[in-house]
PDB file of N, H, CA, C and O in Angstrom:
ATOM      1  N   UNK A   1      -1.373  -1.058  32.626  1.00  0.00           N
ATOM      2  CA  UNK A   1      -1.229  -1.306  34.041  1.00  0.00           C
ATOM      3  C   UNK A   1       0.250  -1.224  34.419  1.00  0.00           C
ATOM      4  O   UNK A   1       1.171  -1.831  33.871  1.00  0.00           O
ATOM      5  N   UNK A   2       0.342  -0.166  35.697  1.00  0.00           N
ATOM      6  H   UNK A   2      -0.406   0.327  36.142  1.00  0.00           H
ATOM      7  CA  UNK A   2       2.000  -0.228  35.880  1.00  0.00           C
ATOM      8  C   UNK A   2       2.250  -1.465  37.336  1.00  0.00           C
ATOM      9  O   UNK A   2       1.738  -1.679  38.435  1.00  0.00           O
ATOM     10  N   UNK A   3       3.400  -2.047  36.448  1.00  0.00           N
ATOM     11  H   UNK A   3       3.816  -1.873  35.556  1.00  0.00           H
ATOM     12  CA  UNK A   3       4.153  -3.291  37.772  1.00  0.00           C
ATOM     13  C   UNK A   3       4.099  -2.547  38.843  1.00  0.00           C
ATOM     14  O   UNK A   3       4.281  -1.341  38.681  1.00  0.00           O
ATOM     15  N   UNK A   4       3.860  -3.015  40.084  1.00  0.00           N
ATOM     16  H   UNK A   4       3.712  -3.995  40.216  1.00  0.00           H
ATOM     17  CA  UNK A   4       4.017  -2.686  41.204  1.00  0.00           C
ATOM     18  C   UNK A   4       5.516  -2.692  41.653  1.00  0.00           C
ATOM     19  O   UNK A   4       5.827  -1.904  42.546  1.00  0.00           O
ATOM     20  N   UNK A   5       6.488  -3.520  41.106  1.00  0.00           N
ATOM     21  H   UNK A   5       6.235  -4.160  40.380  1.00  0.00           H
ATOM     22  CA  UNK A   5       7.755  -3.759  42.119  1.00  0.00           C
ATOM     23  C   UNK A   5       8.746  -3.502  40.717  1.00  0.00           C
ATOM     24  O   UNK A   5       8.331  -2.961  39.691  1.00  0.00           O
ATOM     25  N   UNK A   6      10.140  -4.015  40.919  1.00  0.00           N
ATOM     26  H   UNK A   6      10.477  -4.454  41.752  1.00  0.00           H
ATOM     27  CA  UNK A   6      10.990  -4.179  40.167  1.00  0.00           C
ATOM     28  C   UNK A   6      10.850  -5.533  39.891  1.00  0.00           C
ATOM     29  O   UNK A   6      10.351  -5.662  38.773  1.00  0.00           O
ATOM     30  N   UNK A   7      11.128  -6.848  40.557  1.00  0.00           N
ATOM     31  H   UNK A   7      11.534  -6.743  41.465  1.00  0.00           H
ATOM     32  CA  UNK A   7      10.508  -8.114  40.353  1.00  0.00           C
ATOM     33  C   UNK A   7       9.620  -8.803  39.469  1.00  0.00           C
ATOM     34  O   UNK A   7       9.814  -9.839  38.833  1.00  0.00           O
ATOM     35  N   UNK A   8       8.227  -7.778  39.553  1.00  0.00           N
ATOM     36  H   UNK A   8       8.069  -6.936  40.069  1.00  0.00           H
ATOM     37  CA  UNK A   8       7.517  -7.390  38.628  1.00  0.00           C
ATOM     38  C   UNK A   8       7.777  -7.264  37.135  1.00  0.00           C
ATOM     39  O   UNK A   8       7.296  -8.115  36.387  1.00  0.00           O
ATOM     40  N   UNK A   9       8.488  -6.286  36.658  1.00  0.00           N
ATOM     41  H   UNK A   9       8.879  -5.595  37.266  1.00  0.00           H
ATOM     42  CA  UNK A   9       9.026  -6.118  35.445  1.00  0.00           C
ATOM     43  C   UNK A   9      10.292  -6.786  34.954  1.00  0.00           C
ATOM     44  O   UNK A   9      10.479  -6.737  33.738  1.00  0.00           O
ATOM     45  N   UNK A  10      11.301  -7.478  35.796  1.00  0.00           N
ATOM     46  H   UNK A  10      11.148  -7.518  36.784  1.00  0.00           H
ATOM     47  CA  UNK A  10      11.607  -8.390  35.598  1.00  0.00           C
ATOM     48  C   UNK A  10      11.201 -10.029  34.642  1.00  0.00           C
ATOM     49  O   UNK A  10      11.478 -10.562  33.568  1.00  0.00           O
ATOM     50  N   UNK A  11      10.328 -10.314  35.968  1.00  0.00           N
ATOM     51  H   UNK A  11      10.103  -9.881  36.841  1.00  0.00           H
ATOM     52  CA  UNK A  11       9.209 -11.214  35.168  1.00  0.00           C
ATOM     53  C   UNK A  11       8.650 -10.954  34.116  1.00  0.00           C
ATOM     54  O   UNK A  11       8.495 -12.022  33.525  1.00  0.00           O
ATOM     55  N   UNK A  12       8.130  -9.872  33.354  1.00  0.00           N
ATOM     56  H   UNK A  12       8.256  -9.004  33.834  1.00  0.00           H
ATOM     57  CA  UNK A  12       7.612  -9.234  32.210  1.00  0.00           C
ATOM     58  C   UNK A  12       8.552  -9.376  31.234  1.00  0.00           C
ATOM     59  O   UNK A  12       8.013  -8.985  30.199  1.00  0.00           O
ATOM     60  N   UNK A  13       9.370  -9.633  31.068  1.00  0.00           N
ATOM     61  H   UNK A  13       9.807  -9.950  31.909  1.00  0.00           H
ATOM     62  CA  UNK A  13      10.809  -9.349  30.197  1.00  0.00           C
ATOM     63  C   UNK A  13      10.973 -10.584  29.933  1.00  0.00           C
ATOM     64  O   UNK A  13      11.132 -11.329  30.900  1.00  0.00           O
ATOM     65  N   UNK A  14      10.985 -11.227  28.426  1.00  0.00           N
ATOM     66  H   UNK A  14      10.856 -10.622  27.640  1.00  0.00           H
ATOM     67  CA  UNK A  14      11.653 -12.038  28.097  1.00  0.00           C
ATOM     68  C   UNK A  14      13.070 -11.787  28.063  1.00  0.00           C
ATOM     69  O   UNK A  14      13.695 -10.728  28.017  1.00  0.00           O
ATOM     70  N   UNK A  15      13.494 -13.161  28.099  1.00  0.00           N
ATOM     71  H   UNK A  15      12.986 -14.022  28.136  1.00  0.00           H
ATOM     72  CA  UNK A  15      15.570 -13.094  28.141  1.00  0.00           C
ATOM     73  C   UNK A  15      15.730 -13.383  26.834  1.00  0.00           C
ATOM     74  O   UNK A  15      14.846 -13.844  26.112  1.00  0.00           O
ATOM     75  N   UNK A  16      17.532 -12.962  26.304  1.00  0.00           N
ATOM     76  H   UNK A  16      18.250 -12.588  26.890  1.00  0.00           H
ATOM     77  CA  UNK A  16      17.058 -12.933  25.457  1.00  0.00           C
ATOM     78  C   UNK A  16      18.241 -14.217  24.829  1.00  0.00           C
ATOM     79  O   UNK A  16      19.205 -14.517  25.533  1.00  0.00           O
ATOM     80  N   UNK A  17      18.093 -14.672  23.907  1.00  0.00           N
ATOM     81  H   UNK A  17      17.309 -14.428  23.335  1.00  0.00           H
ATOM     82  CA  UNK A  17      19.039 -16.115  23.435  1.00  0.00           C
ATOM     83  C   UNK A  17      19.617 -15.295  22.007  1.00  0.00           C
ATOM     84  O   UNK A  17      18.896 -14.767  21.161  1.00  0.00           O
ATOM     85  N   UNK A  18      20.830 -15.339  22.001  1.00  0.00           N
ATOM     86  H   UNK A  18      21.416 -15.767  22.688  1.00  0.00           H
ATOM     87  CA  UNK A  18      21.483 -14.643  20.742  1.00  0.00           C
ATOM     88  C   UNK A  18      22.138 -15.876  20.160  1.00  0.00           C
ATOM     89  O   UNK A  18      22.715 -16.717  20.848  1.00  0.00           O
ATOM     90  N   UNK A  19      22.018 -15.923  18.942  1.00  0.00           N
ATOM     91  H   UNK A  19      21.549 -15.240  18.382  1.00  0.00           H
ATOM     92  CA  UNK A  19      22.930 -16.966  18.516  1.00  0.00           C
ATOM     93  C   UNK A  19      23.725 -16.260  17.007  1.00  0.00           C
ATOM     94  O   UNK A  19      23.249 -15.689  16.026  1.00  0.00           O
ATOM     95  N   UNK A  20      24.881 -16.563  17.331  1.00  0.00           N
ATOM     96  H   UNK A  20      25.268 -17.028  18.128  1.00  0.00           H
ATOM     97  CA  UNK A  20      26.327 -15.800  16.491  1.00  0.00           C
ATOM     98  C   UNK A  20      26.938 -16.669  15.790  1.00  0.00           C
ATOM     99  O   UNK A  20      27.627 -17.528  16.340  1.00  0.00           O
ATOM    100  N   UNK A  21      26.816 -16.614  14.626  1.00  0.00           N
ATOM    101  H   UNK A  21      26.256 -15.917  14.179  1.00  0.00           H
ATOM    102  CA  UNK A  21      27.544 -17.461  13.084  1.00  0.00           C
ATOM    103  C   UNK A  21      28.471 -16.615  12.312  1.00  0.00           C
ATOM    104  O   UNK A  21      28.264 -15.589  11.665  1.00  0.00           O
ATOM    105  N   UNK A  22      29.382 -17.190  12.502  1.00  0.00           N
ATOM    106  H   UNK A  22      29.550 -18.024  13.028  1.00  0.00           H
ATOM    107  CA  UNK A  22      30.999 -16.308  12.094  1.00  0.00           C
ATOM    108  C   UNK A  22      30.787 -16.581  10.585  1.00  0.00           C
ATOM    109  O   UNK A  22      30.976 -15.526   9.980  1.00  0.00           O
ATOM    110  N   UNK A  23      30.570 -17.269  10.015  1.00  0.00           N
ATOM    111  H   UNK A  23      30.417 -18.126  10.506  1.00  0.00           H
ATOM    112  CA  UNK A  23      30.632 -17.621   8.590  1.00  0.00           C
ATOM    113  C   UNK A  23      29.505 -18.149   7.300  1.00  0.00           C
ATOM    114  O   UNK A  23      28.723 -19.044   7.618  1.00  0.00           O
ATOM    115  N   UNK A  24      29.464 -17.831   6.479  1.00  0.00           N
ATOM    116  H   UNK A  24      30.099 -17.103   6.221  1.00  0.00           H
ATOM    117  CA  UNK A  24      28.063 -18.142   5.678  1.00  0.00           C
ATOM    118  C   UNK A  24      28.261 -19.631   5.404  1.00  0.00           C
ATOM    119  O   UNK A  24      27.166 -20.193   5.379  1.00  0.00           O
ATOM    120  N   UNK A  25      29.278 -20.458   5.190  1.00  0.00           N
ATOM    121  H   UNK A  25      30.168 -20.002   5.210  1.00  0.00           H
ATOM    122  CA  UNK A  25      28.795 -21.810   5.257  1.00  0.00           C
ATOM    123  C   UNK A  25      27.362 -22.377   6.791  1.00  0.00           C
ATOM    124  O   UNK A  25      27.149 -21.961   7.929  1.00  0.00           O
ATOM    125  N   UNK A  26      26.573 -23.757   5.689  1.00  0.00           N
ATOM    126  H   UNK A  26      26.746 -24.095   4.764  1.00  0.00           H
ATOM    127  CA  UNK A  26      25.735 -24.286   7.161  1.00  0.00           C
ATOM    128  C   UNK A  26      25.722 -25.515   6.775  1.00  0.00           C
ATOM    129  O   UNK A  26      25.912 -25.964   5.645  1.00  0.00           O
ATOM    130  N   UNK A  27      25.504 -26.027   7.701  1.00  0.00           N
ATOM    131  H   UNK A  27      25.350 -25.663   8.619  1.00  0.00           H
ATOM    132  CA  UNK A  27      25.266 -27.610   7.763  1.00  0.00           C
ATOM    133  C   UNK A  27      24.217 -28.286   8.534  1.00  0.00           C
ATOM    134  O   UNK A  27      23.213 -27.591   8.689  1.00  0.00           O
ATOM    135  N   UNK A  28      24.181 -29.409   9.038  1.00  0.00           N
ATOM    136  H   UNK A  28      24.996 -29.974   8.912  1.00  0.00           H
ATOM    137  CA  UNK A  28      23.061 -29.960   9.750  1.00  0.00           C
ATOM    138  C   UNK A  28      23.453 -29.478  11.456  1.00  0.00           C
ATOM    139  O   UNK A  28      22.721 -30.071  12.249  1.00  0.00           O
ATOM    140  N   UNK A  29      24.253 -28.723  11.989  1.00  0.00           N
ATOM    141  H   UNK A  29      24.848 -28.242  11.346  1.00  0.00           H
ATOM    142  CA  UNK A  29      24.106 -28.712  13.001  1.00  0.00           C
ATOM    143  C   UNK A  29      23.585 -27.355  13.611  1.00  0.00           C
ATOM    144  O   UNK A  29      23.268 -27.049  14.760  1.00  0.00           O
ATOM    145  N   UNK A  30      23.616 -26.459  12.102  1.00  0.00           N
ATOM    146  H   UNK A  30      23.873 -26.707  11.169  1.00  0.00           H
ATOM    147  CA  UNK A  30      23.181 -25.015  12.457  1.00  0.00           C
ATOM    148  C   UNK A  30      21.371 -25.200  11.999  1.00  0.00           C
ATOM    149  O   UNK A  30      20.414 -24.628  12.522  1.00  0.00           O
ATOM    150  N   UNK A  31      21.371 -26.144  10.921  1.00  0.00           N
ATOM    151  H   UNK A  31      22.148 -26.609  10.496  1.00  0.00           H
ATOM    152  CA  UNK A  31      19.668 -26.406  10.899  1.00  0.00           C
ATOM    153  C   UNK A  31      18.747 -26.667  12.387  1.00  0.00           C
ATOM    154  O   UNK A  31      17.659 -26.316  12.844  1.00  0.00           O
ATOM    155  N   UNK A  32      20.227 -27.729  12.916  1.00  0.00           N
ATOM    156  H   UNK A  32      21.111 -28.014  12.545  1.00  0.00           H
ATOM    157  CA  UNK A  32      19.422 -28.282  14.466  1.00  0.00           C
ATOM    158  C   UNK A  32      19.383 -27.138  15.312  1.00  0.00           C
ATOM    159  O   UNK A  32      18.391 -26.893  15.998  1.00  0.00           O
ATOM    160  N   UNK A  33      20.432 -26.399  15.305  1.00  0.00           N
ATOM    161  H   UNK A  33      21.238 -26.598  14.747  1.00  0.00           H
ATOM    162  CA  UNK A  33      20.231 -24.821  16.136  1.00  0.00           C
ATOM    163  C   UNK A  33      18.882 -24.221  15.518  1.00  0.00           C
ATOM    164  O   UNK A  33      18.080 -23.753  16.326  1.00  0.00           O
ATOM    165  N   UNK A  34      18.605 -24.196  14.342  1.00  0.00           N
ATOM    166  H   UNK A  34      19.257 -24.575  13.686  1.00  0.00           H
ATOM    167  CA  UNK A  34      17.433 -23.392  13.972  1.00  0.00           C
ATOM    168  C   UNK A  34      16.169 -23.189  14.492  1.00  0.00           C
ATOM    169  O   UNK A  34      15.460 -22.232  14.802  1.00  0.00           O
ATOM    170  N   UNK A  35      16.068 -25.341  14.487  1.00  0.00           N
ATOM    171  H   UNK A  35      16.644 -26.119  14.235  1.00  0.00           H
ATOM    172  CA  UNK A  35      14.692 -25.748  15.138  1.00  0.00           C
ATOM    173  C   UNK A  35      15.008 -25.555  16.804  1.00  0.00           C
ATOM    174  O   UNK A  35      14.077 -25.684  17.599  1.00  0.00           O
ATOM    175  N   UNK A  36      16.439 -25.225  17.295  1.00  0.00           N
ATOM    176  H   UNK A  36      17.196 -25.120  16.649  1.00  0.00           H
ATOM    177  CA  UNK A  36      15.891 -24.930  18.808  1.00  0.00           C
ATOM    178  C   UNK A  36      15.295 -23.150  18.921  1.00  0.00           C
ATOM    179  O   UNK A  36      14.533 -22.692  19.773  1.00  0.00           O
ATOM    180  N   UNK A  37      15.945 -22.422  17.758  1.00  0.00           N
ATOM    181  H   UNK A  37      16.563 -22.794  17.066  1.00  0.00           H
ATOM    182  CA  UNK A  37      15.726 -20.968  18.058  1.00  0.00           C
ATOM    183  C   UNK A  37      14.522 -21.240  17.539  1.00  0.00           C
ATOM    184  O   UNK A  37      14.091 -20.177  17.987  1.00  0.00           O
ATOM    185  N   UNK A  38      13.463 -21.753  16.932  1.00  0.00           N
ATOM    186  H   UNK A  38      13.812 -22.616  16.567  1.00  0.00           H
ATOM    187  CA  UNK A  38      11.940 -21.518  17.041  1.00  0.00           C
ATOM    188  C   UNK A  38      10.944 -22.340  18.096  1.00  0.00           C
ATOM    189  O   UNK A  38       9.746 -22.234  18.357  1.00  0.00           O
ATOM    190  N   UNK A  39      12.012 -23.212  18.578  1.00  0.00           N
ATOM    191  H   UNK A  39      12.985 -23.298  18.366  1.00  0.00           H
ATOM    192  CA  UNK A  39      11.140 -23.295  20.074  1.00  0.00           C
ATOM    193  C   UNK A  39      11.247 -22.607  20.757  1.00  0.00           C
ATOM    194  O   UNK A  39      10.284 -22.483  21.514  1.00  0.00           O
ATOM    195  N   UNK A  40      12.435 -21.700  20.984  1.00  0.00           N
ATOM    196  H   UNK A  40      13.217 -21.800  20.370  1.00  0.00           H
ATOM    197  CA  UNK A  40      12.976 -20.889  21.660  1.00  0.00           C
ATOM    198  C   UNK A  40      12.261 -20.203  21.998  1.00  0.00           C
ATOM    199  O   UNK A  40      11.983 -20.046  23.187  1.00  0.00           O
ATOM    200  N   UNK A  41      11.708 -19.540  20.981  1.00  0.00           N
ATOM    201  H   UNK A  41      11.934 -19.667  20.016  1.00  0.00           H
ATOM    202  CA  UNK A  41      10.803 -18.422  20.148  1.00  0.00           C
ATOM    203  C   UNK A  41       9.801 -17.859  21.270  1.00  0.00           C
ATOM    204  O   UNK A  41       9.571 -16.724  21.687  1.00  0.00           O
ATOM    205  N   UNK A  42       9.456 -18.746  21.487  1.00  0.00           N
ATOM    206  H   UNK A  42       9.643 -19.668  21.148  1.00  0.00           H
ATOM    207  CA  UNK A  42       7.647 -18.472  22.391  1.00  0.00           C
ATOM    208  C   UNK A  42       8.436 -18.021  23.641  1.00  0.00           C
ATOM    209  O   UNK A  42       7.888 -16.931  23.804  1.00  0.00           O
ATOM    210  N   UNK A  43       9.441 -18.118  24.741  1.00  0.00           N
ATOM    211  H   UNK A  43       9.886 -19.004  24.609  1.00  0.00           H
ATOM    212  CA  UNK A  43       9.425 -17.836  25.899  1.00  0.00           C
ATOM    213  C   UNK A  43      10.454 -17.064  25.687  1.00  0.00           C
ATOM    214  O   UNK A  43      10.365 -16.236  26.593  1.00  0.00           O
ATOM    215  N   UNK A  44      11.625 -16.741  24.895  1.00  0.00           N
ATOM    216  H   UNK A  44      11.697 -17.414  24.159  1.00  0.00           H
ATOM    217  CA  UNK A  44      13.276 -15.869  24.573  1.00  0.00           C
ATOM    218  C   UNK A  44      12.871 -15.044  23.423  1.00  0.00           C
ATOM    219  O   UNK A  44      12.463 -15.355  22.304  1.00  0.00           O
ATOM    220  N   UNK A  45      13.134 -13.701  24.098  1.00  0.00           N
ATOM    221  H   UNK A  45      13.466 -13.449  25.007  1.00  0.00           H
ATOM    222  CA  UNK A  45      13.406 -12.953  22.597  1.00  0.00           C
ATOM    223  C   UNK A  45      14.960 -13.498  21.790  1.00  0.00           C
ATOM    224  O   UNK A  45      16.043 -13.757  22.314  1.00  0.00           O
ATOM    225  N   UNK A  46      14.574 -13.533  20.439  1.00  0.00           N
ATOM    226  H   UNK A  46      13.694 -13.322  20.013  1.00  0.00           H
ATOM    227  CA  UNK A  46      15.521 -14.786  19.591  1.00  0.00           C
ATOM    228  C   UNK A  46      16.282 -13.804  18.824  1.00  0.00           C
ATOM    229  O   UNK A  46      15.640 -13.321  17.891  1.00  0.00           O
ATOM    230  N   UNK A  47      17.406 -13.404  18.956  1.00  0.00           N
ATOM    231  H   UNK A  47      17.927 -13.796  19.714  1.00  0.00           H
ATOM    232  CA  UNK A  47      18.196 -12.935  17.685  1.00  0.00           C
ATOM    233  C   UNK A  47      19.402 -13.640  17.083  1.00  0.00           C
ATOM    234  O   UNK A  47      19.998 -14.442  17.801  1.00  0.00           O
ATOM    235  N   UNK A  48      19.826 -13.425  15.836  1.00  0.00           N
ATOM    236  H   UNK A  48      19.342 -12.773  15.253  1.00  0.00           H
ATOM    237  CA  UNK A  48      20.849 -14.158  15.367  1.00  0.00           C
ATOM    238  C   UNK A  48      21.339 -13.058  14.801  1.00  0.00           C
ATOM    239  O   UNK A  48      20.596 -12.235  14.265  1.00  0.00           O
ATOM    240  N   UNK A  49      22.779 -12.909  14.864  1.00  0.00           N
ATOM    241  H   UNK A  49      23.383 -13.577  15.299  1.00  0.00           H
ATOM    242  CA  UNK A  49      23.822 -11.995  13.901  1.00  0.00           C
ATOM    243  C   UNK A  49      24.580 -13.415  13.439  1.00  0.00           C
ATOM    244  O   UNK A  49      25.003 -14.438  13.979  1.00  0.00           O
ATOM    245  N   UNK A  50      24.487 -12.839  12.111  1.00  0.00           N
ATOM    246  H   UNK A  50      24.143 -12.009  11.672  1.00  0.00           H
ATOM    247  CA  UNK A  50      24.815 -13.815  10.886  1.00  0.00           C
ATOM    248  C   UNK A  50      26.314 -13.187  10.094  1.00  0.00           C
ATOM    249  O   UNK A  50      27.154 -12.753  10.882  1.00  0.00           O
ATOM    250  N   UNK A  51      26.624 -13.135   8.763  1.00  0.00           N
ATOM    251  H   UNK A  51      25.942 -13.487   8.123  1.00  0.00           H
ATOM    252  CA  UNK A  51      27.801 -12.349   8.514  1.00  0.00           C
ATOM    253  C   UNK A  51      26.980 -11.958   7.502  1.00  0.00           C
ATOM    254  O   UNK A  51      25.838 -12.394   7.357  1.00  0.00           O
ATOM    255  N   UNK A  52      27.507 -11.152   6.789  1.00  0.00           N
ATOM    256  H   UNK A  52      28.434 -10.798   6.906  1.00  0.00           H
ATOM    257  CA  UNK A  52      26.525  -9.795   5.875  1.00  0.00           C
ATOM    258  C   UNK A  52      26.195 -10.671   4.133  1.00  0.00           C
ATOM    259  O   UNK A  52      25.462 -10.245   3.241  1.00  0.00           O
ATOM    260  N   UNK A  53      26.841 -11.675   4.129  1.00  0.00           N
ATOM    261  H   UNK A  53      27.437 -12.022   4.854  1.00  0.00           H
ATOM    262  CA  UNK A  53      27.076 -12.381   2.922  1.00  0.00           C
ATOM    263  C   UNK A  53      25.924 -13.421   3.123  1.00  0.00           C
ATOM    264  O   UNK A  53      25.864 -14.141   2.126  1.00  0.00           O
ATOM    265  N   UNK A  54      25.280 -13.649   3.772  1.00  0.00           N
ATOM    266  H   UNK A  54      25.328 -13.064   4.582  1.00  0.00           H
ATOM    267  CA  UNK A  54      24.675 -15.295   4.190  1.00  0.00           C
ATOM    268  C   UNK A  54      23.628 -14.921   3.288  1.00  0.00           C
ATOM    269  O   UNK A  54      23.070 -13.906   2.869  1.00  0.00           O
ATOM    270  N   UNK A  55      23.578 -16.921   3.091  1.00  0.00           N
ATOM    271  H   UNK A  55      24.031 -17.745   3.431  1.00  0.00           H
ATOM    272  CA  UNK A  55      22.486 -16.975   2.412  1.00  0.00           C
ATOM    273  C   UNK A  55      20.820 -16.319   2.159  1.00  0.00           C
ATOM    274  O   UNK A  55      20.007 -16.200   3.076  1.00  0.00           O
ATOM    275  N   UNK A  56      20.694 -16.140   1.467  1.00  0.00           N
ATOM    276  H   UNK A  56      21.354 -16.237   0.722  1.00  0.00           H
ATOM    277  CA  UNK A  56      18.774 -15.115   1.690  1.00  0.00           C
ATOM    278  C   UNK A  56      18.014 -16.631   1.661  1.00  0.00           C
ATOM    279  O   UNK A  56      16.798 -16.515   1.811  1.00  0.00           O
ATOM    280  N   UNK A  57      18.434 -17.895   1.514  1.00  0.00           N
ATOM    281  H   UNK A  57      19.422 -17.989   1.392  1.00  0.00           H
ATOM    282  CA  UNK A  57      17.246 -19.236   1.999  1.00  0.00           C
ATOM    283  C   UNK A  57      17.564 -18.853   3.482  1.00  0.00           C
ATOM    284  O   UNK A  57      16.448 -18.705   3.979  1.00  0.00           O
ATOM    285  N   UNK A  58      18.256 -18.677   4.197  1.00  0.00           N
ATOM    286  H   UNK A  58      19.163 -18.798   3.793  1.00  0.00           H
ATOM    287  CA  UNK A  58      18.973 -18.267   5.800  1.00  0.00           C
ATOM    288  C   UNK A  58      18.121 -17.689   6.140  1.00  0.00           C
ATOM    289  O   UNK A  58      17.139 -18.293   6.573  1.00  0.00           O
ATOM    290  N   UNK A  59      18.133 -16.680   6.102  1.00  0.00           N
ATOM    291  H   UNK A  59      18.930 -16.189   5.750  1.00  0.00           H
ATOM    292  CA  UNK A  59      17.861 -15.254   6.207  1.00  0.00           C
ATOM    293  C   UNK A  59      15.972 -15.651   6.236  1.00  0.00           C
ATOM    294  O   UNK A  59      15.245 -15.505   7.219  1.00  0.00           O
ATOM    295  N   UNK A  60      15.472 -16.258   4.614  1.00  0.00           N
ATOM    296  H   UNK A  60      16.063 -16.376   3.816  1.00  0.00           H
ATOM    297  CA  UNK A  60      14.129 -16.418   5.081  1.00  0.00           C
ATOM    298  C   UNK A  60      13.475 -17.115   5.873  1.00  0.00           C
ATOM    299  O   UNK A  60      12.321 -16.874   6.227  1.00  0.00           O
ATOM    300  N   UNK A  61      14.585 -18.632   6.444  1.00  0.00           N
ATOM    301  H   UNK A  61      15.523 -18.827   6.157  1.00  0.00           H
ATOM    302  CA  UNK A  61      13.966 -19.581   7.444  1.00  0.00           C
ATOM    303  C   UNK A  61      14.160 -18.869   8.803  1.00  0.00           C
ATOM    304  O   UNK A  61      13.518 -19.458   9.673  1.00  0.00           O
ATOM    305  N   UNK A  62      14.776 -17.889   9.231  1.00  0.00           N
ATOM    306  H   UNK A  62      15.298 -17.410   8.524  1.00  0.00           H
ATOM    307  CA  UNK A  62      15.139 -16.781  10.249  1.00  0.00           C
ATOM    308  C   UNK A  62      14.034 -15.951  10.423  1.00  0.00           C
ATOM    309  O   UNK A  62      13.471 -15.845  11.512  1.00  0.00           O
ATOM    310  N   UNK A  63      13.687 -15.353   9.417  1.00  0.00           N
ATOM    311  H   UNK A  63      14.145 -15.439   8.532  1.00  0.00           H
ATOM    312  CA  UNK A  63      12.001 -14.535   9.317  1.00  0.00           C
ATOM    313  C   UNK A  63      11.246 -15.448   9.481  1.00  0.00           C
ATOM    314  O   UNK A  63      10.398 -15.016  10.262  1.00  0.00           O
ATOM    315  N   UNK A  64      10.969 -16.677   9.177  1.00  0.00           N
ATOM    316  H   UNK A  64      11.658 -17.028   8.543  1.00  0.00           H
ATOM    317  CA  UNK A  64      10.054 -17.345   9.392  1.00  0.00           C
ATOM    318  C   UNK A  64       9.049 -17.358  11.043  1.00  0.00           C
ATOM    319  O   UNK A  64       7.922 -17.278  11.533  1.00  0.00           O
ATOM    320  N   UNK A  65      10.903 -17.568  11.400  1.00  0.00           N
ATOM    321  H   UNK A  65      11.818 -17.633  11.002  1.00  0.00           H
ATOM    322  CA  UNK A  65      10.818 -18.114  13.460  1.00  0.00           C
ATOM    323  C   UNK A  65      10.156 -16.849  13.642  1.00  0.00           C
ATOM    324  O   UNK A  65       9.789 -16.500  14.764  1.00  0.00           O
TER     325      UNK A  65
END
């Protein structure tokens, strides 16, 4: 079915929440970021750029969301 308006497809479009970690250390405040990017989840398309070194436990609680 095509949107009728621009408005339309607007509304159709999740926004999107990026969250950016300069460094492979984590602690409890990037865990608490975690559990907001999987609430996030359901209404924001969710991405995270991480640094190329990070942990793969990271990386799999990230695939999880």
């Amino acid at each position: 079915m095509k949107p009728n308006s621009a408005a339309q497809v607007v509304s159709n479009t999740k926004r999107k929440l990026i969250f950016v970690w300069n460094y492979t250390n984590w602690g409890g405040a990037q865990i608490y970021l975690l559990a907001i990017m999987k609430e996030a989840a359901s209404e924001w398309d969710v991405l995270a750029v991480l640094p190329e070194r990070s942990s793969p436990d990271l990386i799999s609680f990230l695939e999880q969301i």
